[in-house]
N, C-alpha and C positions, 0 to 999 in steps of 0.2 A: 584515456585512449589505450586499446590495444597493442598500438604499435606508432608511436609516433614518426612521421616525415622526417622529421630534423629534429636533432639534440645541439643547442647554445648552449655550452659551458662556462663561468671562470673557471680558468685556467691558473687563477690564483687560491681559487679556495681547495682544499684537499678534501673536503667533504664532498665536493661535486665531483673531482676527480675518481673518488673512491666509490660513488654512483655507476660511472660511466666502465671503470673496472670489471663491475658487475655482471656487467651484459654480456650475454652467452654469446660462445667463440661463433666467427660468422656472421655476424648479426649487419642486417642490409643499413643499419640504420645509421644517416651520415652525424659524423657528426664535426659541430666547430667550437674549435675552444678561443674564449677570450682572453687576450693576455696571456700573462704565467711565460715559461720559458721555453714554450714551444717543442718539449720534449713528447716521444710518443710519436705512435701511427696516425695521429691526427690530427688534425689542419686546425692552425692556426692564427688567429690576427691579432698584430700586437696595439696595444693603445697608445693615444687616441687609437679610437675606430675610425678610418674613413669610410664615409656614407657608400662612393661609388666599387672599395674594395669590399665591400659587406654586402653589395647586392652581387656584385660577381663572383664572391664565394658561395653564398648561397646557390644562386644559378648552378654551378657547378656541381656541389656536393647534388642537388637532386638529380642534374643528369646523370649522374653515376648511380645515382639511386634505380633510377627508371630502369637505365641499361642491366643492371644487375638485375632487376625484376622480371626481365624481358629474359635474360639467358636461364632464368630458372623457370618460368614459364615452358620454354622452347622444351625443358626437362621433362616436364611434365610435374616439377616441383613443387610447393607450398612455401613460403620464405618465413609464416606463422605458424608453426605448430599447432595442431586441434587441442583446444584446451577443455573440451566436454567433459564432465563427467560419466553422462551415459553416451549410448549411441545414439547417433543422427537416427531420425524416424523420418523414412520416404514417404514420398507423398501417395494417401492412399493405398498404403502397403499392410495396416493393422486393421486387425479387426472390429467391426463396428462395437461390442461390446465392451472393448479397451475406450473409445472417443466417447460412448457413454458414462461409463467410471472417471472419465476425467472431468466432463461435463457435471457443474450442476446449474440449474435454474432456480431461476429467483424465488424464496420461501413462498409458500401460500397459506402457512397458518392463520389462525385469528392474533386479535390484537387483544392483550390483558389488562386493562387498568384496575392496580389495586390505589385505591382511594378511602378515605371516610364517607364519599356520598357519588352520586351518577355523575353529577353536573360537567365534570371535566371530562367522561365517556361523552357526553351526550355534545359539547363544545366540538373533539374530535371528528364526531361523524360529519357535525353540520362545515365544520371547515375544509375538514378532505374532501365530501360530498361536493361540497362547491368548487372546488379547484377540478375536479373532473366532469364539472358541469353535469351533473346529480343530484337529486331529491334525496337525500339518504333515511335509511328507514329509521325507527323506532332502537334497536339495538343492533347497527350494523352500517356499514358505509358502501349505501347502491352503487353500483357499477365498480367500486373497488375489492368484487370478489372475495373478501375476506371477512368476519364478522369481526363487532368490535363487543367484549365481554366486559365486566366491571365485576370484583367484586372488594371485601372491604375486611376479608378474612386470609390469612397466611394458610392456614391447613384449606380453605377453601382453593386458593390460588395455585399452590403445587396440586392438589388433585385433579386441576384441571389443565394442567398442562402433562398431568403423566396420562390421563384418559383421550386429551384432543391435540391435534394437532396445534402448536402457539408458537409464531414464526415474532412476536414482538411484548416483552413484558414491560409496563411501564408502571414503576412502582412510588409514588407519594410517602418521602421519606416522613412528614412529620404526621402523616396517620396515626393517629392512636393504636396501640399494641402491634407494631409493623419496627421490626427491626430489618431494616433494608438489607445489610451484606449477610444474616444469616439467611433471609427469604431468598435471596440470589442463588447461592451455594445449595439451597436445597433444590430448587430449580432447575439448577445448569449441572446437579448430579444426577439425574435421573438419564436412563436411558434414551438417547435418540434427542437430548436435548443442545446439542453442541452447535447447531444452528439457529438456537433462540437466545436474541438477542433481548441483554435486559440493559432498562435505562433509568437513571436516578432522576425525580424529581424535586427538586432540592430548592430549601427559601434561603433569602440571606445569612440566618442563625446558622446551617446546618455545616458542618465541618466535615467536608470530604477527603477520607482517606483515601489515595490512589493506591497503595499494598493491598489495603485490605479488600477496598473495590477491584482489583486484578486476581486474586486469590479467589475472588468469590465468581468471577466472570463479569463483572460489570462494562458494558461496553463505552456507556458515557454517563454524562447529566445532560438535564438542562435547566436552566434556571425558571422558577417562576414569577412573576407570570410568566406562561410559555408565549411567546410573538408567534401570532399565525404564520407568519413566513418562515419562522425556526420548525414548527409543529409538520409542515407541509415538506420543506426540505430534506426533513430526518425519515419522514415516510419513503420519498424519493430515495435516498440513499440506501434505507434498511429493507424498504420492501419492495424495491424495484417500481415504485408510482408513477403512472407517465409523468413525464414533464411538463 
């Protein structure tokens, strides 16, 4: 919380005491100590607690609270400091080209499967297809505006994401000559690539490092077999999929 209502102290622990010391001179915030020897500016109850002296000190400290809020109001005061970093932006006071730069929309590249063979491209289309109630084509998922590309070569895969737009790489760790975290690295360093998300396809034997997977950009895994409802979910998530 920014500014807490009421502060409850012991009044026996010095650690809590040396909390409440802290607080900047003025400060609206009531506060009540439990126990201890009721020394200090501040209100005290000694133990036992009674139930009906614990709700009327309460009571009390926030009237005072209120009141005080009220004659710093009447000020034209603030009783919390602006803790921004920058400055407040008014509403509709910046120029459209600033709300563009801050905006971005959801990727539209194609989708990359590197593989040893189509079968898993070809699984994709028909499952996304279906989830948005589409025929999906040959090498592509109808009505998901995006193509889905496959291929089965590393120098094959980076050149096509330095030539086309590719807003999702999904790469088959145990492909034959496919060393996943350097394929990544080569990928996510190419210019304009910092919005293409790559994802590890990964069997039970495969031993994922997360350094070297974060060093290279890897955004996740998923295990195989992939569960349609995993394959569908991560579309949604990464590439903005209807629901």
């Amino acid at each position: 919380m920014q500014e807490p209502d009421l502060y409850i102290a012991d009044g026996g622990n010095p650690a809590a005491l040396a909390r409440l010391s802290c607080l900047p001179p003025g400060a609206l915030q009531p506060i009540l100590l439990i126990g201890g020897d009721g020394g200090g500016a501040w209100r005290t109850l000694p133990r036992p607690v009674d139930c009906a002296g614990l709700c009327t000190a309460l009571a009390d400290l926030l009237d005072s609270r209120v009141q005080a809020q009220a004659v710093l109001a009447a000020r034209g005061e603030c009783s919390l400091p602006e803790r921004r970093r920058r400055p407040r932006l008014g509403p509709d006071t910046e120029a459209p080209a600033y709300y563009q730069r801050m905006r971005q929309g959801p990727p539209d590249g194609a989708v990359l499967i590197i593989d040893k063979g189509g079968a898993f491209r070809d699984h994709v289309a028909r499952v996304v297809g279906n989830k948005l109630g589409a025929v999906p084509a040959n090498n592509g998922l109808a009505g998901c505006g995006r193509p889905v590309e496959w291929t089965d070569s590393c120098r094959a895969a980076v050149r096509l994401c330095d030539e086309t737009p590719v807003s999702l790489v999904m790469i088959n760790t145990c492909a034959p000559g496919i060393e996943p975290y350097s394929l990544s690295s080569a990928i996510k360093s190419q210019e304009g690539a910092g919005r293409t998300a790559v994802l590890f396809l990964v069997g039970q034997s495969f031993k994922y490092d997360s350094l070297r997977a974060r060093d290279a950009g890897v955004r996740g895994l998923l295990d195989k077999p992939v569960a349609d409802r995993h394959l569908v979910a991560t579309f949604q998530k990464l590439l903005a999929m209807p629901a």
